[in-house]
N, C-alpha and C positions, 0 to 999 in steps of 0.2 A: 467529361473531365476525368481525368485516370487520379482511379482511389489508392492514399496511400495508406500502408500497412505500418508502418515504422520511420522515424523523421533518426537520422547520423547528422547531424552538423546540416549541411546542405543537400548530403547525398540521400536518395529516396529509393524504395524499392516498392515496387507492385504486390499486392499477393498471391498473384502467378509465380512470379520471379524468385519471392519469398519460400512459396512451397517448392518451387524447381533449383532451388539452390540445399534447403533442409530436410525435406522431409522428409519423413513422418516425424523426426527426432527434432526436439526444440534444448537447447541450455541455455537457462535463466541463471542468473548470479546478481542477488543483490545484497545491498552492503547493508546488515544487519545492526544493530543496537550494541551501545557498550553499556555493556548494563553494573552501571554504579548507582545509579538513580530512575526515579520511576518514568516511565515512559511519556513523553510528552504528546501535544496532541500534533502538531510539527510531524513527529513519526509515525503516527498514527494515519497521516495526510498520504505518507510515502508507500506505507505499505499495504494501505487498501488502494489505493490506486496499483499499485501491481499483485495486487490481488483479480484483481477486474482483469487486467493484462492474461494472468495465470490464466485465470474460469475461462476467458474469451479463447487464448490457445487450444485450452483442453476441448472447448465446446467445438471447435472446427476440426479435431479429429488429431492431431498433434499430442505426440507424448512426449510430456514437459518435464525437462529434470528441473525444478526451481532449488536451488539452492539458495539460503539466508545463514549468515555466519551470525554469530555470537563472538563480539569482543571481546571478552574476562583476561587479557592483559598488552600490555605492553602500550596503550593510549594514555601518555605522559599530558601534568597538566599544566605543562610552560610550552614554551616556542623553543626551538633546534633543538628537538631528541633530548631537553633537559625537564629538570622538575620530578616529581612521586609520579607514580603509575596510580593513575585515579583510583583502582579499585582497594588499594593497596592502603591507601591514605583512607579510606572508607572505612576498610575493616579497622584500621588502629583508632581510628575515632568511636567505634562501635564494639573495644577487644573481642575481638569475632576473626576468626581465618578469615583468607580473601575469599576462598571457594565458596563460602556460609554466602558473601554478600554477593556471590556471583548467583548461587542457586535460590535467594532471593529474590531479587531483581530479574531472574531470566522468569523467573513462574511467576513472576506481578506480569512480565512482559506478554507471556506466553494466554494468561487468562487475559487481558486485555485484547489481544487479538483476536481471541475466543465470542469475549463479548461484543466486537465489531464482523463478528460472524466472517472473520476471512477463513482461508483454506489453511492451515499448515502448510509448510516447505515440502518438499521431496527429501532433501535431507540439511541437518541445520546445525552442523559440524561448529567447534568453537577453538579459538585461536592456541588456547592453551593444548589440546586434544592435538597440535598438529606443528608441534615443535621440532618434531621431526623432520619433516616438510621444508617448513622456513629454513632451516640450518642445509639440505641440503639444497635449496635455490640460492641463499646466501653463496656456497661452495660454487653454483654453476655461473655465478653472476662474476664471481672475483676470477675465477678461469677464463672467461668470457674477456676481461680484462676494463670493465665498466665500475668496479668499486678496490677499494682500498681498507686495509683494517691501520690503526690507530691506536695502540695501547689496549686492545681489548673488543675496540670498536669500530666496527665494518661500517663506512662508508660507502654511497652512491655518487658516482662523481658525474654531476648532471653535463658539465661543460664537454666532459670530453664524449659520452653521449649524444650533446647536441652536435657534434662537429659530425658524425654518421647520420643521426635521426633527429627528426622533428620533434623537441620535448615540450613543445608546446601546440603540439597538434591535438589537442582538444579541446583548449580551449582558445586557441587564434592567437593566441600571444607570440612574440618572440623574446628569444632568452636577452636580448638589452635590455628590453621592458623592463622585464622580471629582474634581472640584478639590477635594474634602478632604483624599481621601488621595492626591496628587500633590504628591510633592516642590518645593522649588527647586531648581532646578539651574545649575547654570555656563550663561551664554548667555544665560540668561531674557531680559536687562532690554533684544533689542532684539524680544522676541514683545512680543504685547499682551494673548496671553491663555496661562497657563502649562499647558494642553493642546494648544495650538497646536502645530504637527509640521509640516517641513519639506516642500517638495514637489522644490525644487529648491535647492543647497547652493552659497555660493560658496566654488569649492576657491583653496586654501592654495597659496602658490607651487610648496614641496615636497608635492603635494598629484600621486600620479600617475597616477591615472585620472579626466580629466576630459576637458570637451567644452564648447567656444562654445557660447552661447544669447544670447535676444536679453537678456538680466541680467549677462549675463558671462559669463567662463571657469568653470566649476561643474562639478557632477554631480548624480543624480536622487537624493532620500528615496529609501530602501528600501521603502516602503509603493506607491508609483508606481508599479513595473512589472509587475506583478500586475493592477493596473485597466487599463493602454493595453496591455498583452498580449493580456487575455482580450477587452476592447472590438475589437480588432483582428480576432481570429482566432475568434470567437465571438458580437458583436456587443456590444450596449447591455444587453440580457438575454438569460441562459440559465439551463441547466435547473440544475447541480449547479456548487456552490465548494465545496471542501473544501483540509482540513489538521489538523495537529495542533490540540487542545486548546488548549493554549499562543497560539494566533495569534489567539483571540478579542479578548481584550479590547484588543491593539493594531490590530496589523496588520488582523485583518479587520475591525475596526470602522473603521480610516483607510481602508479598501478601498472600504466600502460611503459612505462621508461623500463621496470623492472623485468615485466612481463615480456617485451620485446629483448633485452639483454641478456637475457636468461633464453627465452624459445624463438627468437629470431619473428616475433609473430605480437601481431596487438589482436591483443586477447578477446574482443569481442570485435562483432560487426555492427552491431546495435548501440550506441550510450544514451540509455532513456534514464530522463533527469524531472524527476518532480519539483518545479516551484516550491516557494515561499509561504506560509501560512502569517496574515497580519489579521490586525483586531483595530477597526475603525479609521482603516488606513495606515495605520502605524506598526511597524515590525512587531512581534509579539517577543516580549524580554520581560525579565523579572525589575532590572533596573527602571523600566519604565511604568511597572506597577498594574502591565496589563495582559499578564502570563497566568495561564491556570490550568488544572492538569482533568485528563479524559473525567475523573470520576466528578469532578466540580461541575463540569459542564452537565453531568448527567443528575447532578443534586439540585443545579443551582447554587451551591454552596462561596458564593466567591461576589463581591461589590461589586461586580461587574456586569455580572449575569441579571437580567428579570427573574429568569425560572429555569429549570432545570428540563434536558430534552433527552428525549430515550437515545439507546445506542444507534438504531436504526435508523432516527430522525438526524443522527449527527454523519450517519455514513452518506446519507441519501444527498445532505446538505453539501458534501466532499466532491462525489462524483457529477455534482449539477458544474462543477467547473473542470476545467480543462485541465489535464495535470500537470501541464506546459505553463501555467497562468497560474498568475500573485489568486489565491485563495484568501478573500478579506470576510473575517466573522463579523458582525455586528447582532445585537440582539433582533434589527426587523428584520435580518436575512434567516436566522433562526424560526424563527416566527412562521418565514413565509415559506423558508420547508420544511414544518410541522405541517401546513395544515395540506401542502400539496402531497407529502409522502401520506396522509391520514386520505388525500382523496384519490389517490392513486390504490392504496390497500382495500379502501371502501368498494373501489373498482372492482377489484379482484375476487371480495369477496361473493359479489354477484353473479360471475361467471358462471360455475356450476347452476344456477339457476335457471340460466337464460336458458329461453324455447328459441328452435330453427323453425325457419316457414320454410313454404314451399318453393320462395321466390328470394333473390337476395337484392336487398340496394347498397350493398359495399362490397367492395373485392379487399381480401386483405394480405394478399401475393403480394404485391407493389411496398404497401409499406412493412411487410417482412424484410421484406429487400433493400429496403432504405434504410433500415436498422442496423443491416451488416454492411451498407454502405459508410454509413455513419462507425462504426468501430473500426473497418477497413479502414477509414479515414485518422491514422494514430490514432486507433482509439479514444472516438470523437466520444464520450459522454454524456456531454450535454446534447449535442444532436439525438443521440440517441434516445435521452430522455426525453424530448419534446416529442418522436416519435412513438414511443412510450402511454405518453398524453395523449395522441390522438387517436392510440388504442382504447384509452380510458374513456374517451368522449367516445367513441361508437358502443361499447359496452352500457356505457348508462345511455345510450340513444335507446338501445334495443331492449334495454330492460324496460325503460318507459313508452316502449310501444309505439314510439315516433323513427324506426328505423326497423327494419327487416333484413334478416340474418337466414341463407339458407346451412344445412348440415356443413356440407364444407366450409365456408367461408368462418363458422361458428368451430372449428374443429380447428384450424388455423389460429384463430383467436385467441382459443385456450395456448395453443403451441407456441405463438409470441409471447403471453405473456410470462409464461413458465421458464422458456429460453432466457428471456431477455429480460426481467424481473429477479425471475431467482435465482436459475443458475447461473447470470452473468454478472448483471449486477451486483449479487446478492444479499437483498433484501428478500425481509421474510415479515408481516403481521406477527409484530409483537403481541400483540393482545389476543391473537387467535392462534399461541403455537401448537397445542396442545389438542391432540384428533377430537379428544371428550368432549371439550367447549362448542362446538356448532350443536353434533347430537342433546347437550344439554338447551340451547338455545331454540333447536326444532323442537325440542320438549315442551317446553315454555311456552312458545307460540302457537302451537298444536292446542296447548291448555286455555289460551286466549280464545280460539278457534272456536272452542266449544263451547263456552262462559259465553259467546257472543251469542253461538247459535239456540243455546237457554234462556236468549234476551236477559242473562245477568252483565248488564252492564256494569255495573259498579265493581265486579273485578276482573270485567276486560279492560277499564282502563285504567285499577290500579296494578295492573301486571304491564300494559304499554307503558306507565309514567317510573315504574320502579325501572325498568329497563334502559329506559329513555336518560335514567339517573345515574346509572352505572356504565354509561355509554354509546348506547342502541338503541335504533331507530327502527321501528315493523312500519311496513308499508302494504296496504291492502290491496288488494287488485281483483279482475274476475278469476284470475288463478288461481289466487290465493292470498297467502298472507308471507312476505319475505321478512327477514331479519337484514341489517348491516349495522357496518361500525362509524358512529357517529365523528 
């Protein structure tokens, strides 16, 4: 069965095909955060899943430019190009500049990813920083003869667009569809076509984040910065655009309309779209009273919650599903990746321990290979993790002496799990980050060690029971005496 590497719509590529079409060079573009507000866990979904993406590129030998923008203006918060500029309406509620609540919210955002241990971007350029940009793809679009200005304000004229190209090639729609079920709205009557969308806004006296152009005093659509970003730092085409689910039918469809009008070219060959994040089946919304934000999840702080789960436990819990597929929290699915990411670290820890014989009863070639079969596979995740698992199961076979490991097969072992655990995945033993805490632990048990061999039992087993209390478990054996995390 031929593994895929990357899912376009229906179209597929190999990762033959893939490497003999790019390489060594990869351009990632994903649509980053507007950050007026604290990060939700919805994007939290988005961007460690192309976190995974990133580690897995770089891990195959591919040099990844990942670009992620920062929003800080021009995402208005009504329908057709009208309403405040969210950040804008933030700061006058807060009397704080807008920049105050942009460099805010970008470093709640920025530690937030921190503490779901993703990788930073390549570079993470932000909308205002690149006004320059947008005003001259505005200039190439209305030359090109695809938009119009209006008192100030530069229109996209999607209809006449469509009559050259498909503006609704990604997401299968055709533009009757789309003007059926497309409201009127406030504003219409100086567009000329009621999917028409703004490229460039003329702002309002009281209007506070704005910037001369040659139309006037204005600011860019939100759709804009994403095209003269990725054009910038990426070119005219690259390999992968992604985002949420959600940014289809506008955003990346004004993306790809703009991007083709202006450079003759849609802008990516890749559009990876991460799913939906629900909570007991039901969309996750604050109307519905079942929304709550990364740090709650991690206190338990919220009715909803039982108890509160480390970061690692909530990453691990993301990538067990598919990034293509509805993501539904419930507390027993919580639950039951606590204790599998707690047995899968427990796993890990044991490694370094294990002894090789002289004879092996597992090959672990094959399910190396199923592993990169499984991520070849759109970066299958969950395959991979059950792969993953059946590493975990040979490692505790071989530590309890029911399974034999020779040097290689035991050198391989370590190399899956490192590859594919940490650098890919990446998870990391929260309770064991820090080099001191084993050497303290082999302290400890060395001191058992000896307490037993003075037949002072009475504090060999209150140093097992204090240990045992604080999370760790020693196990005896003719070797010796091992530690793990319970």
């Amino acid at each position: 069965m031929e593994q895929r590497l990357f899912v376009y719509n229906t179209l597929t590529r190999t990762k033959e095909e893939f490497k003999a079409l790019n390489a060594p060079h990869v351009g990632m573009y994903v649509c980053g955060p507007t950050v007026y507000s604290d990060v939700h866990l919805g994007n939290c979904r988005t961007y460690i899943s192309f976190d995974l993406m990133f580690r897995y590129l770089t891990h195959l030998g591919y040099k990844v430019r990942y670009v992620r923008n920062i929003t800080d203006a021009g995402h208005l918060e009504g329908d057709a190009d009208t309403g405040e500029d969210k950040i804008a309406k933030k700061a006058k509620l807060a009397q704080l500049e807008p920049m105050e609540i942009v460099q805010q919210y970008t470093l709640g955002f920025r530690e937030m990813m921190q503490i779901f241990n993703t990788w930073p971007p390549s570079i993470e350029p932000t909308a205002t920083g690149h006004i320059i940009e947008q005003i001259e793809m505005v200039k190439c679009i209305l030359q090109a003869g695809y938009a119009y200005e209006v008192d100030g304000t530069v229109y996209f004229d999607v209809e006449k667009y469509n009559n050259r190209q498909d503006y609704g090639i990604l997401s299968g729609r055709k533009l009757d569809d789309l003007l059926t079920n497309t409201r009127t709205l406030g504003g219409q009557d100086e567009k000329q076509g009621r999917l028409d969308f703004a490229l460039w806004i003329k702002a309002r006296p009281e209007h506070l984040m704005k910037w001369p152009s040659p139309w006037g005093t204005g600011f860019p659509g939100w759709h804009l910065e994403c095209s003269a970003m990725s054009q910038k730092y990426l070119g005219d085409h690259f390999d992968i655009h992604g985002g949420g689910l959600d940014l289809i039918p506008t955003h990346h469809t004004n993306e790809i309309a703009q991007s083709v009008a202006c450079c003759g070219t849609n802008p990516a060959t890749y559009w990876i779209h991460t799913n939906m994040l629900t909570v007991n089946g039901q969309k996750m919304s604050k109307s519905l009273g079942n929304s709550f934000l990364p740090e709650e999840l991690f206190t338990g702080n919220n009715t909803i919650l039982q108890k509160g789960y480390s970061p690692m436990t909530v990453r691990f819990f993301m990538l067990q599903a598919h990034y293509r597929s509805t993501l539904d929290f419930s507390n027993e699915a919580m639950e039951a990746s606590e204790k599998g990411f707690k047995r899968l670290m427990n796993a890990y820890s044991l490694l370094n321990g294990l002894k090789a014989s002289s004879t092996t009863e597992v090959e672990v070639q094959p399910l190396i290979d199923r592993c990169y079969e499984a991520l070849n596979d759109d970066f299958n995740s969950p395959v991979l993790i059950a792969e993953v698992f059946e590493a975990t199961r040979i490692i505790n076979s071989v530590h309890d002496n029911k399974l034999k490991i020779d040097e290689t097969n035991l050198l391989l072992l370590k190399e899956l799990m490192q590859h594919f655990v940490t650098d890919i995945l990446g998870l990391k033993n929260e309770q064991i980050e820090s080099n001191e805490l084993p050497a303290v632990l082999d302290f400890i048990t060395n001191l058992r060690s000896e307490a037993k061999q003075n037949r002072d039992y009475a504090t060999s087993d209150k140093i097992r029971n204090g240990l045992q209390q604080i999370g760790f478990q020693l196990k005896d054996s003719k070797e010796g005496t091992t530690w793990s995390k319970i």
